[in-house]
N, C-alpha and C positions, 0 to 999 in steps of 0.2 A: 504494500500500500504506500502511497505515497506522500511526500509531508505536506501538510495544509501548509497554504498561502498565509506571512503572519497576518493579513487583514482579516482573512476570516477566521481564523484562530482567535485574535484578539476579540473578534462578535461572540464567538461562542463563548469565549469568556464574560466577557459584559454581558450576554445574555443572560446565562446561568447568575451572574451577581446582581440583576436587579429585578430577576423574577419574584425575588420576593419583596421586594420593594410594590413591583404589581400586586400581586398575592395583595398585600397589604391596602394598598390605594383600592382595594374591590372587595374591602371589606372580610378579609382571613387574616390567618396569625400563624407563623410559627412556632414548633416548639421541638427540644430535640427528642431523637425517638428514644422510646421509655426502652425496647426491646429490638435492641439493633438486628437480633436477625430475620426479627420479624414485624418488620414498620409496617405502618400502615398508610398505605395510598390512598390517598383522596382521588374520588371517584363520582362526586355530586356538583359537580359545575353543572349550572345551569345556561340556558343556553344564553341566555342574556349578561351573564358573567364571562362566558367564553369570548362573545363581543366585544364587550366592554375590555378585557385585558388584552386579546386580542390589539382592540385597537391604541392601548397603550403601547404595546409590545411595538407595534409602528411606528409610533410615534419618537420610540426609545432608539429603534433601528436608523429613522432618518436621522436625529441626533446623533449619532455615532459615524452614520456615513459621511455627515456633513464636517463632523469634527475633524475627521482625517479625510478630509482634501477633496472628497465627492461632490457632484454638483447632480441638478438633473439633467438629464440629455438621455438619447437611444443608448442603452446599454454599452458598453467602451468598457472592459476592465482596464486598459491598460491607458487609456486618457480619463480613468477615475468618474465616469458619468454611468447615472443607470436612471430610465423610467422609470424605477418606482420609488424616488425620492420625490413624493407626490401624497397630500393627502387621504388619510384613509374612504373619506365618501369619493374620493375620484381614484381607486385605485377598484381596477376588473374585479368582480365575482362571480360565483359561480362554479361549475365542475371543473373550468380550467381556468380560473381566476387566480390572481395573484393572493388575495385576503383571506384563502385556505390555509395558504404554508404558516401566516401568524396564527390562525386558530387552532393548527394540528402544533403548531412551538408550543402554547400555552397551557394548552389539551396535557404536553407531556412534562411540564412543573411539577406533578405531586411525584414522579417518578424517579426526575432527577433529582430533585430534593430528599427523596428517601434513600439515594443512592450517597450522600451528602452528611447521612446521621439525622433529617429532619422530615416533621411530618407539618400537614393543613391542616387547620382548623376553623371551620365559619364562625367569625364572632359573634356571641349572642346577642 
C-alpha cells in the first residue's frame, strides 16, 4: 500500500480530532470506555443529527482546505483547487452526490472513537 499524501493525512487527522468537537456542537458527550474490550458504539443518530454534523463536518473540511493553500476551482490537486470548497446547500446530493461521503464520515465517529478508548453519549 502506498503512503498517503501529507494533505490528506493531515485531514484524517483533523478529522478524527474535531469529530468530537461535532459530536459535541449536536448535542452528545464523550466519555472514556468503562470496558475497553468491549465499548460501546453509538448507533442512534438520527437522521437529522446525521445532517446536521454532516454539515459541520463540511464546513470543518472547507476550513482546513482553505487553510492550506486550497481555493475553489474544477478539481486540480496539484494547482490546490477543488469544486467542493463550496457551501453545503450548493454542494450535489443524492446516490452520487458529493454530501454522502460527509454523512457516511460522521455515520463512522462512534467507531472511531471506540477505536480511541471513547464512547457517545446523547445529553439528557
Amino acid at each position: 500500500m502506498g503512503k498517503l499524501n501529507e494533505t490528506y493525512r493531515r485531514a484524517n487527522i483533523e478529522q478524527a480530532r474535531y469529530a468530537v468537537e461535532i459530536l459535541e456542537a449536536s448535542g452528545f458527550s464523550i466519555w472514556s470506555v468503562a470496558d475497553p474490550e468491549n465499548p460501546v458504539i453509538f448507533n442512534k443518530f438520527t437522521d437529522d443529527e446525521i445532517e446536521r454534523m454532516a454539515e459541520l463536518e463540511h464546513g470543518r473540511w472547507n476550513a482546513e482546505r482553505l487553510r492550506d493553500g486550497w481555493r475553489p476551482g474544477p478539481r486540480n490537486d496539484a494547482r490546490k483547487t477543488h469544486d467542493c470548497i463550496i457551501s453545503w446547500q450548493e454542494l450535489p446530493d443524492g446516490a452520487g452526490g458529493v454530501k454522502r461521503f460527509d454523512r457516511d464520515s460522521v455515520r463512522k465517529f462512534p467507531e472511531i472513537l471506540a477505536k480511541a478508548g471513547l464512547e457517545i453519549y446523547r445529553k439528557s
